[in-house]
Steps between C-alpha positions, in 0.01 A plus 500: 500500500800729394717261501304367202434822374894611470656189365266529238618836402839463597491194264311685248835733498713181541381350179509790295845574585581133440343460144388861337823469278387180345220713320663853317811444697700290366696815281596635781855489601479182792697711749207814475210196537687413818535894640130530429406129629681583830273793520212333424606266790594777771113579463449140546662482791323789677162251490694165556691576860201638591275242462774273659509729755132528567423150506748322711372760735169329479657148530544394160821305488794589264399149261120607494580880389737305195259311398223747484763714304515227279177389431439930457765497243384219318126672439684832443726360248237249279308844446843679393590213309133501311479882501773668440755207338217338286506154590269261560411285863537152422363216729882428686441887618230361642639230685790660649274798620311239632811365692632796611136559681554099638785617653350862707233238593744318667711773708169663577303209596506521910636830513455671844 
């Protein structure tokens, strides 16, 4: 599955480029965090169109490739968010994960 395979590093780079100032950052002027953000991102990107790419080649429609983006950066970010930022999972993380997952059930659910 590389579709699977590249959003999950393209949202590996997405996350980090989002949030990695939040933790030793937040010295830094806010207009450098944004020039090194953006190329955080551009790195990003080179997974993400990709992936897009790749799998509405194989059929997958432009709502299922969001929502498996989503659901991707969800997992990606709760480990960021305990790892690297130091806070905790609570129950409601839980719950909206669990949500978000409802909801690629139901674009992939009779998918041809």
């Amino acid at each position: 599955m590389p579709t699977i395979l590249l959003l999950t590093i393209s949202n590996l780079f997405m996350t980090t480029a989002w949030y990695w100032h939040l933790k030793g950052g937040m010295n830094k002027p806010l207009f450098a965090v944004i020039l090194i953000s953006w190329g955080i991102a551009f790195i990003e990107y080179c997974f993400a169109v990709p992936a897009n790419r790749i799998g509405f080649a194989h059929g997958w429609s432009a709502g299922q490739l969001k929502i498996a983006q989503e659901a991707i950066a969800l997992l990606i970010f709760g480990g960021f968010m305990v790892t690297v930022l130091g806070e905790p999972l609570h129950w409601r993380h839980l719950a909206a994960f669990l949500c978000i997952m409802a909801a690629v059930g139901f674009l992939f659910v009779g998918r041809s």
